[in-house]
C-alpha positions, 0 to 999 in steps of 0.5 A: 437583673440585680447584682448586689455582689457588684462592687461599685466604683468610683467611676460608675458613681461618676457615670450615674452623676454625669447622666443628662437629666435635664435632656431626657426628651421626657414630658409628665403626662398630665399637661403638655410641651410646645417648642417654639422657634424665637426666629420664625414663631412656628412650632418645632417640637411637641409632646406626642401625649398632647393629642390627649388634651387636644379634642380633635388633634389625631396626629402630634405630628400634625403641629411642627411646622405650623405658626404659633398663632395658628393654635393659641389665641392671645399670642398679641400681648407678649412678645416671645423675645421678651420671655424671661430665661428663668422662673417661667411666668403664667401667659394669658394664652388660650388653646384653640381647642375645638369643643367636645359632645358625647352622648353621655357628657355636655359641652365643655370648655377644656381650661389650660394654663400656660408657662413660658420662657426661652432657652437660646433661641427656642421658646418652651410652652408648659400647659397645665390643666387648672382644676375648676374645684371651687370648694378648692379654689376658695380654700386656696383664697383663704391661703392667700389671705393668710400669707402675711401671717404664716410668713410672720409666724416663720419669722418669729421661729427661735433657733434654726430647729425651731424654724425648719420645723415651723416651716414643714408645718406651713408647708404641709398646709397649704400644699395639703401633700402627705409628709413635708420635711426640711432638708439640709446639705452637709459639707460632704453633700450628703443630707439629713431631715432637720424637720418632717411634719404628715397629715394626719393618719401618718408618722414620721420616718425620716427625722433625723436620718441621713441620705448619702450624696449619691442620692442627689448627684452633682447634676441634680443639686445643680439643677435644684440651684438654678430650678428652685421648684419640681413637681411630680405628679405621678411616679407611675404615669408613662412620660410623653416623649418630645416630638421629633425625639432627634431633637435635644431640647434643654429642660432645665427650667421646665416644670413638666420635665419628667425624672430620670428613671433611677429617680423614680425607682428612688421614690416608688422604693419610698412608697411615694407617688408623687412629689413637690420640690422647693429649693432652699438658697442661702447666700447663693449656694444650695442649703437644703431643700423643702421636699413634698412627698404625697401617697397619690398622684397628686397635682398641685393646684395651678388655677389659682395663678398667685396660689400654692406655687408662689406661696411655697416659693415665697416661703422657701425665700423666706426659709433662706433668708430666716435660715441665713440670718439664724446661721449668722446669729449662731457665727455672730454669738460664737465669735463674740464668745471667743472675741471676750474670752481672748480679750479677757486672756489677753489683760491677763496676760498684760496684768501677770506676764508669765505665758505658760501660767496664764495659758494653764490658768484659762485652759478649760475655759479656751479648750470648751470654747474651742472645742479642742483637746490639747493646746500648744504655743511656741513663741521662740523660746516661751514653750507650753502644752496642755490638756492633751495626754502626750505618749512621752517627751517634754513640752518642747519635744511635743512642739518640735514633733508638729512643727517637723510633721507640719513643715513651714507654710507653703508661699507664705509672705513675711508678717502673715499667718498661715493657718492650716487644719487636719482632720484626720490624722495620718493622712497624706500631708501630715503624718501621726505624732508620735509624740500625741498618738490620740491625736485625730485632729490638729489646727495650726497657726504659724507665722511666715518666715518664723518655723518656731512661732505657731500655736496650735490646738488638736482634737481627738477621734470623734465616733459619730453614730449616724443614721441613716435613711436605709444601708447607703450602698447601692446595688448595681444593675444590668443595662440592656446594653450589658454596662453596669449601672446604679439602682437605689436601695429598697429600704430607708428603714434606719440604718446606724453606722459607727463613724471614725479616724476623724475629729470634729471638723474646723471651722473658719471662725476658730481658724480666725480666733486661732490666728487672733491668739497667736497675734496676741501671744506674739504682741504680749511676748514683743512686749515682754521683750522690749519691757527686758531690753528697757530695763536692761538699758535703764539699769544700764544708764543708771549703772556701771557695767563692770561694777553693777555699781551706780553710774557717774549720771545716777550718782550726780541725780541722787546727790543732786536731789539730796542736797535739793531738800537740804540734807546737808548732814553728809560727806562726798568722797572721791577715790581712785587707785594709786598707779592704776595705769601701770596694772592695765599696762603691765597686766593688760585690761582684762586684770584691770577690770578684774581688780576693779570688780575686787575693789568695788566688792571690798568697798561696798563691804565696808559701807553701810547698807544705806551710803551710795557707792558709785564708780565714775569711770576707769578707777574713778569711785564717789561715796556718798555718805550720810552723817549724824553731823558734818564732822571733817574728823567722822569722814576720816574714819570711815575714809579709814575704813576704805584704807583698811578694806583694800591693804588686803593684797589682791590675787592677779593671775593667782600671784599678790598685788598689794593696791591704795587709794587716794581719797578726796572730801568733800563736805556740804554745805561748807564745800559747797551746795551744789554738786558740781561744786562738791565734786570739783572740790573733792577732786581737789583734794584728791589732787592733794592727796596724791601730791602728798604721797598718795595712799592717804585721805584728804579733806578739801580746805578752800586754798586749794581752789587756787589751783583752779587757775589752771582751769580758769586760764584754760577757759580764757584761752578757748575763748581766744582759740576760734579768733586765733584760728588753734580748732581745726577739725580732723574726719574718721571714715564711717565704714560699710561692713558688708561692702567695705566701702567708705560711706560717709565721715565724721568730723571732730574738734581739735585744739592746739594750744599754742603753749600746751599743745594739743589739749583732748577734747574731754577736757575743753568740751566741758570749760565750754559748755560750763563757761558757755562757748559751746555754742560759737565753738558748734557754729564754728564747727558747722562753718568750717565741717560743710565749707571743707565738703564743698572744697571736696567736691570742687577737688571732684572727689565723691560725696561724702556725708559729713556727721557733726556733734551738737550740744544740747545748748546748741540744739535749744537755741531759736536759730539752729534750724535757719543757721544750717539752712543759711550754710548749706545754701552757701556751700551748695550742699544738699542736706542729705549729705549732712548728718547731726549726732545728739548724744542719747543723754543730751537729747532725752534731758529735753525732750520736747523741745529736741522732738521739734527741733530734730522735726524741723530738721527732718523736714529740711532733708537733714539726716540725724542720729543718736550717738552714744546710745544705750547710756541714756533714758531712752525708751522704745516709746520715745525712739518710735516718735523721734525722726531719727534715721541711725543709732550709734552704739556707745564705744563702752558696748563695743569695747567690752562686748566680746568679754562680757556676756551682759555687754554683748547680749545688750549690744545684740538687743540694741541692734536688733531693736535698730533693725526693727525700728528701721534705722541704720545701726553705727558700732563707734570705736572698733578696734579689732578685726573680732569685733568688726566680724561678730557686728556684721554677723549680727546685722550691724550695717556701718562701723569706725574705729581705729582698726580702719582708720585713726581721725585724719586731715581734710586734705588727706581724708581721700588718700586715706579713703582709698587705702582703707577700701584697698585693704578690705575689700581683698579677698581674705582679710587677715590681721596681719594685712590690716595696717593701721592708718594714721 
């Protein structure tokens, strides 16, 4: 009895998919089973129907038991073991059949083909009665002949729609069944007839319609994977049941096996009598089917053995190889669309920069080639959405509303992508945004360990009308034994439902173009980054930090190349403030770079637009100024001008402060052709003006070049001092910032004069260089710098990598490389405990030949650093090819980062770009306990510096060592427990 009121539920749904249909025990009538044992080759089980076949069997029964051989003749040629499991081969085995008279009939010979294959250890032999219809038989000749050319025709279909059609028509021919359609599974595993084709006299019904997956359960998908051709041949014929019914038997391969009862309702509620089924298999799963349906019982001609069953099954392995390589086409043509479009977003984002207005600029174009609504990206703080009707909020609101709804991606490792999609929002994982109410849809790329780096794309609800083959909810009905079970519906007529509360389901190949975007957008923002910090550096390298004016290297260029082309018609001024160490003494630094910034305004107020105006450094400013002749008495003019400019009295701390300045001058080409020359000569009067009483201007006359004596002398005793033994080398602690721990020391030059004392090095370093000392005075340092580390280890104390500075001279020469290697293996010292400082400015001037150098010196195990960084020229590109293993930010940065917002935002990009490019990062000149935390707390690993030690002697270095690692690694650190060591 039929109980449509029934509610069915999900368990009687997965009772109906669990049914055994492939041990149903049940035969089609029209042929017969035997079962044979592997083992002994005797008969275990027939069909009880094959005493209808069998002229003289009057009992099935009569069988089991008995040899094969005792029944079949031919058994000789095959070898039961060797009977394949799967697509049963036709046997060339006969029945020993006996033969039949009637009154009314002649002799016949009954005419049988047999298929067999194995199932564990039983043999199953399906007989089927081949048809002796000659005017058939010929006609399925003819098929034959033509299979080349109906497979061909299948291969030139255009387009998925086109072929599944081209293939119900082939189909219907050769089999000659009424209706024959091309089924497809979609990803829910329900179905639609993508192509139908009848005989004539009948029309389509189905095309188009879907069928719900209950109508091909789980088991029976399953089956049509592993079985890939059924017949029915009668829907209303009574099966043969398996002699003995006690005995299971697997049918899964078997061609005879009946359908399940439910099937069969299926098919007579469809009008339909009898079937032929062929699956469909793309890249090992089930695509669809190719399904046969007749109006009569119909059996498919078996007697001819390469006839309609193998060409059906060609054509269906042609159908799944042609439908498979269509599919690809469609993925391959899709791709390759949105591989182009971002290809071309991306040179448009390299050509113009700006994210957001790019993004605004080709939003059709990525939302058609989608198939989105909306776009959103968030790559920190580059922010946009578009093409989707927010409820309210800003961009940023609308980005935060999703990236709190999605969450971080679970077990996603650093540097990957994790994508996840919805479909249907709310749903359990992901909740409604509110903030985009109309979303039903949403895809997100995201990248691991990065909450605020993602780009997604949402879908609104998608209404689906769809048609359905019949109202999909079926009716329960009551089993003899008082459960409930399913019958299939009555009517297949159409049947349309409103489907909604999703979006277009995501694909993998957007999935992938997503994840392809945010790399992009990922790559261009980085780029943008380090285009930012480039220039910031390069300004930096060209400019004064306080001042925004040149710098002492811009200035020295710019002169240089002036003079270079012989434009002598200028004037080189230096100046400086009178008693300007008094203010920074008196007022502090702070009110020192205040009246700096005043004085550099007033100045370039009093120049004009197309003079150079640079500062030196400390209170130090050069002029450049260009002349219409090289009048001594013009240049004091515009020197009066200066004066004039800063007699005003400046505002410290809002009281007055009445300044001067000293000026020097110097005028090519009488005072000189050269730079070099022009600048000494212009410090030299600026000597003379601040012997004269200061506040005053003063042209370079040549006497003044006799007190260039001082200097000369100075270059001849530093020629004595190595000889004499005045250098001496004095080492600063390099400090662990996370553990407080001395890790390594740097050695630095010391000279004292035995008449002047000590003399600094800022002043010795250049005679050197100019006079060319610095390279015996280097070697000098590399001697005595690796002979004291080897007197430190035979002491026992721990090793120490020790950090000398080189020259540029010295890194040009043939023989530095071999010199090292020569002292190390003196000393015994690994090189690994030997690190080189080239300044960023030294290194950058040659490049080339320091790229070779420092390779040489990397494959010796030498450690190498860039000292002074962020002075230089130094780019990105050119940092990523140097074997460099640390960065040491330039004191200037450290000093002024805490008051300077500029400073300490170029430090912070400093350090970061140390992180990323995997060097150890060096912060040279800390002083205060401030500075120290803000570079620990922004990843700086080692520090040195007054606050943990001055530079001290070799022979206290270890005493000193332990203090500075007593103090700091206490509990709590305070100022006032921090004792300067000196």
């Amino acid at each position: 009895m039929t109980h449509p009121d029934h509610s069915i539920s999900a368990e009687l749904e997965q009772s109906c998919a669990q049914e055994a249909i492939h041990l149903l025990g049940t035969v089609q009538p029209h042929g017969f089973v035997m079962a044979v044992d592997l083992a002994s080759a005797r008969i275990v089980q027939v069909s009880s129907g094959i005493t209808r076949h069998w002229p003289g069997l009057p009992d099935a029964a009569a069988m089991l038991g008995t040899a094969l051989t005792d029944w079949v003749d031919g058994t000789g040629s095959h070898v039961l073991a060797d009977l394949p499991v799967i697509n049963p081969p036709i046997l060339p085995w006969r029945p020993r059949m006996a033969r039949t008279t009637s009154k009314r009939k002649r002799v016949t010979d009954c005419a049988w083909e047999c298929l067999g294959h194995r199932c564990g250890d039983t043999v199953i032999l399906e007989w089927l009665p081949l048809d002796s219809n000659a005017e058939e038989r010929l006609r399925q000749n003819r098929l034959l002949a033509d299979m080349t050319n109906t497979v061909a025709q299948l291969r030139q279909a255009d387009g998925l729609i086109a072929f599944c059609q081209e293939c119900a028509v082939a189909v219907q021919q050769l089999s000659l069944f009424d209706r024959v359609m091309i089924y497809r599974f979609l990803p829910d595993d329900s179905g639609e007839v993508l192509a139908e084709h009848t005989a004539s006299g009948y029309e389509k019904r189905y095309l188009g319609l879907r069928f719900p997956a209950s109508d091909i359960p789980s088991q029976a998908r399953h089956l049509y994977l592993t079985n890939t051709l059924r017949i029915l041949v009668d829907v209303d014929a009574e099966a043969d049941t398996l002699l003995p019914a006690t005995r299971l038997l697997d049918q899964s391969h078997c061609l005879l096996r009946s359908l399940s009862p439910v099937h069969r309702n299926y098919l007579r509620n469809m009008r339909v009598c009898a079937t032929m089924t062929l699956s469909i298999i793309v890249d090992g799963k089930l695509w669809g089917l190719i399904t046969c349906h007749h109006h009569a019982p119909k059996v498919p001609p078996y007697q001819v053995r390469d006839g309609l069953r193998q060409l059906c099954e060609l054509v269906a392995e042609v159908a799944s190889i042609r439908i498979a390589a269509l599919c690809e086409m469609e993925e391959v043509a899709r791709r390759r669309h949105l591989d182009e479009l971002l290809a071309s977003l991306q040179q448009h984002l390299i050509l113009v920069g700006n994210i957001p207005q790019v993004l605004a600029a080709r939003l059709p174009q990525l939302l058609t080639a989608f198939g989105a609504s909306g776009l959103g990206v968030r790559i920190d703080d580059v922010m946009y959405v578009g093409g989707t009707d927010r409820q309210a909020g800003s961009a940023e609101q609308v980005l935060d509303d999703i990236a709190a709804q999605a969450g971080p991606a679970a077990g996603a490792t650093n540097d990957t992508v994790t994508i996840r999609h919805w479909d249907r929002l709310p749903c359990p994982s992901l909740q409604r945004l509110a903030t985009l109410p109309d979303a039903a849809g949403l895809m997100l790329a995201q990248r691991a360990g990065m909450p605020q780096v993602f780009c997604c794309l949402l879908r609104q609800e998608q209404i689906q009308q769809v048609r359905w083959a019949g109202e999909p909810e079926k009716n329960t009905v009551v089993l003899p034994d008082g459960r409930l079970g399913l019958q299939p519906r009555r009517s297949f007529a159409e049947w349309q439902q409103s489907v909604g509360g999703r979006s277009q389901a995501w694909t993998s190949i957007e999935a992938s173009a997503l994840e392809k975007l945010l790399y992009i957008l990922c790559d261009v923002r980085r780029s943008q980054a380090n285009d930012v910090l480039h220039r910031k550096l390069q300004w930096r390298a060209h400019h004064d930090p306080l001042t925004g004016l040149f710098n002492r290297r811009a200035m020295e260029d710019e002169v240089t190349g002036w003079l270079k082309n012989g434009k002598f018609n200028s004037a080189l001024i230096l100046l400086d403030i009178d008693h300007f160490k008094r203010i920074n003494d008196n007022y502090g630094h702070a009110a020192g770079d205040q009246i700096l910034q005043e004085l550099s305004l007033r100045l370039q107020s009093a120049v004009r637009e197309f003079d150079l105006l640079a500062r030196l450094g400390g209170d130090e400013f050069m002029l450049l100024m260009r002349l219409p002749q090289a009048d001594p008495a013009l240049v004091l003019s515009v020197a009066d001008r200066l004066h004039e400019a800063v007699a005003p009295p400046f505002l410290l701390n809002g009281q007055p402060l009445t300044l001067g300045i000293s000026v020097g001058i110097a005028i090519p080409p009488r005072h000189g052709q050269t730079v070099g020359d022009l600048l000494r000569r212009a410090d030299l009067a600026l000597y003379q003006a601040k012997a004269a009483g200061r506040s005053r201007s003063v042209v370079f006359d040549p006497a003044m070049e006799s007190d260039q004596a001082d200097s000369y002398q100075l270059e001849g005793d530093l020629a004595c001092a190595v000889e004499n033994n005045e250098l001496s080398l004095v080492f600063q602690p390099k400090i662990d910032l996370a553990s407080f721990r001395v890790v390594g020391v740097e050695a630095l030059l010391r000279w004292d004069h035995p008449v002047r004392g000590p003399i600094s090095p800022a002043v010795f370093i250049p005679i050197a260089e100019r006079s060319g000392q610095i390279v015996r005075i280097d070697r000098w340092v590399m001697r005595h710098a690796i002979a004291t580390q080897a007197r430190w280890r035979s002491q026992g104390h721990a090793d120490l990598p020790v950090a000398i500075n080189l020259s540029m001279q010295d890194i040009a020469s043939v023989d530095l490389v071999r010199h090292l290697n020569v002292l190390l293996d003196e000393f015994l010292i690994p090189p690994e405990l030997l690190e080189i400082e080239i300044t960023e400015s030294s290194l950058m001037r040659e490049l080339d030949h320091t790229r070779h150098v420092l390779h040489q010196l990397h494959a010796s195990g030498i450690r190498m650093s860039m000292d002074d960084f962020g002075t230089g020229y130094s780019s990105l590109s050119h940092l990523r090819k140097l074997p460099l293993q640390c960065l040491k930010i330039d004191q200037s940065f450290i000093r002024s980062m805490l008051d300077d917002s500029n400073a300490e935002k170029l430090t912070q990009a400093i350090l970061a770009m140390g992180l990323a490019l995997k060097m150890e990062v060096v912060a040279e000149g800390i002083e205060t306990l401030d500075q120290m935390t803000w570079l620990k707390n922004h990843g700086c690993q080692i520090g040195h510096g007054y606050l943990f030690s001055r530079p001290v002697r070799a022979d206290v270095l270890h005493q000193v060592v332990e203090e500075i690692e007593r103090r700091f690694l206490s509990v709590t650190v305070s100022p006032e427990s921090l004792v300067l060591a000196g």
